[in-house]
MARRO-594883 format. One record per residue (C-alpha): residue number from 0; residue in three letters; x, y, z. Coordinates in Angstrom, 3 decimals, m for minus. Example, Ala and Ser with C-alpha at 12.3 -4.5 7.8 and 13.67 -1.06 7.14 Angstrom:
> 0_ALA_12.300_m4.500_7.800
> 1_SER_13.670_m1.060_7.140
This chain:
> 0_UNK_100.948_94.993_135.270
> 1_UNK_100.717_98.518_136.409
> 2_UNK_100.729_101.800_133.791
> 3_UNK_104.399_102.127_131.851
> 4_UNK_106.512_104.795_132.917
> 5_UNK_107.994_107.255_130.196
> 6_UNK_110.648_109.716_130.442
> 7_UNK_110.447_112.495_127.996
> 8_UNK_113.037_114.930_127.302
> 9_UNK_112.406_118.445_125.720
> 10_UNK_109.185_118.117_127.219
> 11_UNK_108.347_122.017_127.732
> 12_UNK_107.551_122.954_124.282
> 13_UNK_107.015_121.413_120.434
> 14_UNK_107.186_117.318_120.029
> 15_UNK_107.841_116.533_123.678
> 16_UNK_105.517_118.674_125.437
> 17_UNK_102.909_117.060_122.499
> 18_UNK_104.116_113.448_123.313
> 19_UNK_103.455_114.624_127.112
> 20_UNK_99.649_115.525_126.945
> 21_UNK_99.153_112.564_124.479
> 22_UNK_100.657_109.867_126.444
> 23_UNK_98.847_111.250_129.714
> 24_UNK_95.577_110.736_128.226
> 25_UNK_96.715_107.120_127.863
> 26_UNK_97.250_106.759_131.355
> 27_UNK_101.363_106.559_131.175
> 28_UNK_103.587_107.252_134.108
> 29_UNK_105.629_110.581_133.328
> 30_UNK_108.733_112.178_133.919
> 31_UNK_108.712_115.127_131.898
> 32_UNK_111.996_116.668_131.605
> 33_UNK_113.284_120.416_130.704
> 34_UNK_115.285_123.298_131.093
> 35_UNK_112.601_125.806_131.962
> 36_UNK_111.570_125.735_135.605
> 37_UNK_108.453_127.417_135.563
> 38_UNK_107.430_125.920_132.530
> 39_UNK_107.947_122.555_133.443
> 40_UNK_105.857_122.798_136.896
> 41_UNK_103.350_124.375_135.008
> 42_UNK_102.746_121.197_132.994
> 43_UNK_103.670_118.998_135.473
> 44_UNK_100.776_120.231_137.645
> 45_UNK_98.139_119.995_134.652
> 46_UNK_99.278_116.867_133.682
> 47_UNK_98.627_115.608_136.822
> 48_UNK_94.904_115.628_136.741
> 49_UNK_95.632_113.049_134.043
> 50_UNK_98.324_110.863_135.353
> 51_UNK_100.974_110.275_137.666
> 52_UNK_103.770_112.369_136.493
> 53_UNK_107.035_113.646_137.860
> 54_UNK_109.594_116.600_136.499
> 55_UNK_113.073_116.838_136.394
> 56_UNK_114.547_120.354_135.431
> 57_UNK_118.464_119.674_133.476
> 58_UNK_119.910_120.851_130.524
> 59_UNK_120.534_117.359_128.437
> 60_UNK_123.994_118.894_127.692
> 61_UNK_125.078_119.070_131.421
> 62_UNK_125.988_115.203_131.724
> 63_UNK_126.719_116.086_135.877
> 64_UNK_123.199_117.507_135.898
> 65_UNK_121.393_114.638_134.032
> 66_UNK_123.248_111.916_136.214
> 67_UNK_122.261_113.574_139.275
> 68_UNK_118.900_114.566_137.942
> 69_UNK_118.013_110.956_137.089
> 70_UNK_119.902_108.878_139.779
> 71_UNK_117.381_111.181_142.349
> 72_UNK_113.716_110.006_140.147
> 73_UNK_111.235_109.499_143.070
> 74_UNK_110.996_105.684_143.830
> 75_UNK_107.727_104.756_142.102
> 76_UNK_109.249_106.270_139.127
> 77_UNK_112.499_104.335_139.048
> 78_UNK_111.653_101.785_136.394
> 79_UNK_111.576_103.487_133.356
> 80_UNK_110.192_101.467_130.478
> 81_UNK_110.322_103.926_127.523
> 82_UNK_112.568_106.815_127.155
> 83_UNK_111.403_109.514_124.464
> 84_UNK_114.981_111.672_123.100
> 85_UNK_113.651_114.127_122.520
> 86_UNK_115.636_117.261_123.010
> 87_UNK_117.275_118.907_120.531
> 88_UNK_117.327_122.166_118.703
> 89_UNK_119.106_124.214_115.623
> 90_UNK_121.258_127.525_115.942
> 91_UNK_121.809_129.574_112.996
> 92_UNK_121.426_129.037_109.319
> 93_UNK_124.433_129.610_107.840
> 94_UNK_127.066_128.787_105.111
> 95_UNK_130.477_126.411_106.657
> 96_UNK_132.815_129.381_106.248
> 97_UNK_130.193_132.213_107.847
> 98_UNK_129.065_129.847_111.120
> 99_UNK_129.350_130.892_114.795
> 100_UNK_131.016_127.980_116.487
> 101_UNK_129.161_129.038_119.526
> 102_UNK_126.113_127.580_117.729
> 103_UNK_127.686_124.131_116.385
> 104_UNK_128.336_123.586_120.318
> 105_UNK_125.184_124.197_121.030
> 106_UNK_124.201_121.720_118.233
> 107_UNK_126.218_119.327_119.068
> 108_UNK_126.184_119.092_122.839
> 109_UNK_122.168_118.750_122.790
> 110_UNK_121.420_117.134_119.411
> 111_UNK_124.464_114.384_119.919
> 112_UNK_125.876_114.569_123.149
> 113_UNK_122.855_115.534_125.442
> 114_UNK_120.889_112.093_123.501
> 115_UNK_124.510_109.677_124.481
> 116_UNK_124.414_111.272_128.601
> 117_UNK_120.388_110.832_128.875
> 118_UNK_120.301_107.605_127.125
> 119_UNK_123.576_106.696_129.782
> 120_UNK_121.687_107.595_132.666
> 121_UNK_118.767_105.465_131.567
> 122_UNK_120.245_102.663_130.020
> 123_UNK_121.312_100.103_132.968
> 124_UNK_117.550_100.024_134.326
> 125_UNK_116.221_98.823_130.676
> 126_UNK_119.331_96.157_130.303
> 127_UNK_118.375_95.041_134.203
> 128_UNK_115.039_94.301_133.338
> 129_UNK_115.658_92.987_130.326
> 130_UNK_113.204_95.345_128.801
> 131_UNK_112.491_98.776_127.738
> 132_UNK_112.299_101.012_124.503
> 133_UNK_114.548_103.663_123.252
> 134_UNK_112.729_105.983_120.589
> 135_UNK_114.802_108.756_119.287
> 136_UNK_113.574_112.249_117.403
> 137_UNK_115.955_112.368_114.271
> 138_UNK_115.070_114.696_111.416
> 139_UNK_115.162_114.470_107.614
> 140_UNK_118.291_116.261_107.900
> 141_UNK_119.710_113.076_108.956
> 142_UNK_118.955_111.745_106.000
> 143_UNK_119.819_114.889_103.189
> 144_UNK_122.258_117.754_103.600
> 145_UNK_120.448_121.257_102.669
> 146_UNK_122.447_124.768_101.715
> 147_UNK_123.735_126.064_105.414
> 148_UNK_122.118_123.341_107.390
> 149_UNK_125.837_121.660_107.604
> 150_UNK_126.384_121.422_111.047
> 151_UNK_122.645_120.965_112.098
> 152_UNK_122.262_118.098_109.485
> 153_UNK_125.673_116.558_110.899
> 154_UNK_124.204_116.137_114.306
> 155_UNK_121.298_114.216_112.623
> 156_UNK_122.720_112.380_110.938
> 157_UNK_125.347_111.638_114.175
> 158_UNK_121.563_110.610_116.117
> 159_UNK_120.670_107.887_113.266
> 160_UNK_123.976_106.376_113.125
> 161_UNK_124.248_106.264_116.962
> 162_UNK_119.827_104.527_116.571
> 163_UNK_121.180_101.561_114.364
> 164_UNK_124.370_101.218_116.687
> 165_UNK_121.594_101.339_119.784
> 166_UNK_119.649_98.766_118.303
> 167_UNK_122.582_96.436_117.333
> 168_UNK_124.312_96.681_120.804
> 169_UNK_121.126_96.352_122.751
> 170_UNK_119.339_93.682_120.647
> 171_UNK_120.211_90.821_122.619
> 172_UNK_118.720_92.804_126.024
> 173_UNK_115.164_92.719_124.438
> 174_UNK_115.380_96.459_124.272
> 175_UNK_113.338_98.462_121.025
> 176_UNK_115.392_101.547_119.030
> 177_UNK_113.282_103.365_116.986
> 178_UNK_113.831_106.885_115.331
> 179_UNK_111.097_108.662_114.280
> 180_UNK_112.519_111.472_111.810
> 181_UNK_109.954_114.591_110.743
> 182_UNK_110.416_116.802_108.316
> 183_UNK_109.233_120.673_108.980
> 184_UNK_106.952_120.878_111.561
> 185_UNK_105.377_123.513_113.201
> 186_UNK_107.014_124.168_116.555
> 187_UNK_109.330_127.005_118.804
> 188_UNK_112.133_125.088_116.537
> 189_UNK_112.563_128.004_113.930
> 190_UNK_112.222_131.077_116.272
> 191_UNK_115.186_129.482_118.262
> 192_UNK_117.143_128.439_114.866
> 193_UNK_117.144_132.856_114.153
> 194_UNK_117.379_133.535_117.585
> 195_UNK_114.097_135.031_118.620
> 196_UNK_113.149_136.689_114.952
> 197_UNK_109.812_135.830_115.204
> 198_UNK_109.036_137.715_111.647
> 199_UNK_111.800_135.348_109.526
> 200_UNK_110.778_132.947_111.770
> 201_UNK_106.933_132.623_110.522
> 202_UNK_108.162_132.836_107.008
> 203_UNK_109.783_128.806_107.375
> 204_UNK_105.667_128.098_107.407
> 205_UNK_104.317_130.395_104.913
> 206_UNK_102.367_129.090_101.802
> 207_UNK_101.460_125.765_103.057
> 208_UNK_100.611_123.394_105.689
> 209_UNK_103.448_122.155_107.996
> 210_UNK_103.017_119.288_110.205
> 211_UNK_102.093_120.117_113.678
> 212_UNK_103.874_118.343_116.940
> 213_UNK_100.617_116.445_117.802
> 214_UNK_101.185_114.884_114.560
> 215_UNK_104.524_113.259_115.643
> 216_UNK_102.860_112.704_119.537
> 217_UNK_100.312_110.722_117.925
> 218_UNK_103.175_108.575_115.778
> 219_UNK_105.059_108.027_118.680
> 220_UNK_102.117_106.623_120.766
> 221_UNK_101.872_103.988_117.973
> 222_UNK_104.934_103.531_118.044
> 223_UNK_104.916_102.419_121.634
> 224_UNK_101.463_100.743_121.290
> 225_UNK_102.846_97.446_119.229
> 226_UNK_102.815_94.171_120.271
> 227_UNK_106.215_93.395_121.966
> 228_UNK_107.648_91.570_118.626
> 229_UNK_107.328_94.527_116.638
> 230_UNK_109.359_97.750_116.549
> 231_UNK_108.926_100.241_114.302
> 232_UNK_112.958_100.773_113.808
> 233_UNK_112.917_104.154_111.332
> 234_UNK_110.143_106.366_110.352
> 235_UNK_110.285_109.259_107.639
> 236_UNK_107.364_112.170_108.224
> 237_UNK_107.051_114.648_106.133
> 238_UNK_104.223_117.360_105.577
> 239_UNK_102.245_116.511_102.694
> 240_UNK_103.764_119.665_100.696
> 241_UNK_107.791_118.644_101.489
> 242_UNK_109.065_116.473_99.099
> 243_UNK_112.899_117.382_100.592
> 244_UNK_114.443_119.932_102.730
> 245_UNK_115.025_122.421_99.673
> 246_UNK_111.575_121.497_97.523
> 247_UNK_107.986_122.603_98.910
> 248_UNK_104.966_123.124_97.183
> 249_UNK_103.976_126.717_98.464
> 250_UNK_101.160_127.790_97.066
């Protein structure tokens, strides 16, 4: 049986681009995915000293451009065993009555609608074969509302309601849903949230130690490395310092 082939979204930057470099080293097939052109052939050509690996440049909230983007996968990448959601982000921090819709779009069309087109597109190989595994990046905002992260912690919580509906429609096609949900971690994810303030940005990490996005690569090659009768369905990660969204022990 030759090397599994994994398609990561979000792979440019954070988690994914993590996942990427980790799963390489384990000799996976890879098509990375992202937004970022440059970016992506960047990696794409270091990662190839490790692996056979493949890009494909879409926005996950363009459903035209992911069909398109993943109906053209070179052929000796068209069996895609394990799909990584990965993509996501947060826009703003603000109270209900103060926030820009222009950033609950945003929200929603990547965090809830770009995970449904990708995991479309993807879908009818896995049920084919009558194999494959789904592993979706949640947050512990799916799982606890903070002050002004409403909208943000709506599309979380949209992405583990739509994991336990994956894994209830697709049990019968021997296909794995897991969600692995961190808590803050270390990433691009808060200079994007204030919108390139880098200063208020750093001050989401001050005072103690966050968790870093090899930590979650690392998870989710265990989570692909068990024995085909065991799927890790739902993890919770949190930095050793969270104890919530709103309580942290900075020192």
């Amino acid at each position: 049986m030759g090397a599994k082939t994994v398609l990561i979204t979000g792979a440019t930057s954070g988690i994914g681009k993590a996942t990427a470099y980790k799963l390489a080293q384990s000799n996976m097939q890879l098509i990375i995915c992202g937004r970022r052109t440059e970016e992506l052939e960047k990696i794409r050509e270091d990662l190839s000293k490790l692996t056979a690996v493949t890009s494909l440049c879409f926005d996950v909230s363009d459903n035209i451009q992911v069909t398109k983007s993943i109906e053209n996968i070179p052929d000796n990448f068209q069996q895609i065993d394990i799909l990584i959601n990965n993509a996501g982000n947060a826009h703003g921090l603000d109270k209900i009555q103060d926030g820009d819709i222009e950033d609950w779009d945003k929200m929603i069309d990547s965090n809830v609608k770009g995970l449904l087109y990708v995991t479309k597109a993807v879908i009818g190989r896995m049920i084919e074969k009558s194999s494959g595994h789904i592993i979706n990046i949640g947050s512990l905002a799916g799982r606890e509302v903070y002050e002004k992260g409403n909208v943000y912690s709506a599309s979380k919580h949209a992405v583990n309601a739509i994991s336990k509906g994956m894994r209830i429609d697709l049990n019968k096609h021997n296909i794995k849903v897991s969600e692995i949900n961190p808590g803050l971690v270390e990433t691009e994810f808060s200079n994007v949230r204030f919108k390139g303030d880098n200063s208020r940005a750093n001050t989401v990490y001050e005072g103690y130690k966050a968790l870093e996005a090899d930590d979650i690569a690392e998870i989710i090659e265990f989570v692909i490395s068990r024995p085909h009768h065991v799927n890790i369905a739902d993890l919770l990660v949190l930095p050793q310092d969270q104890a919530s969204s709103s309580i942290i022990n900075k020192k």
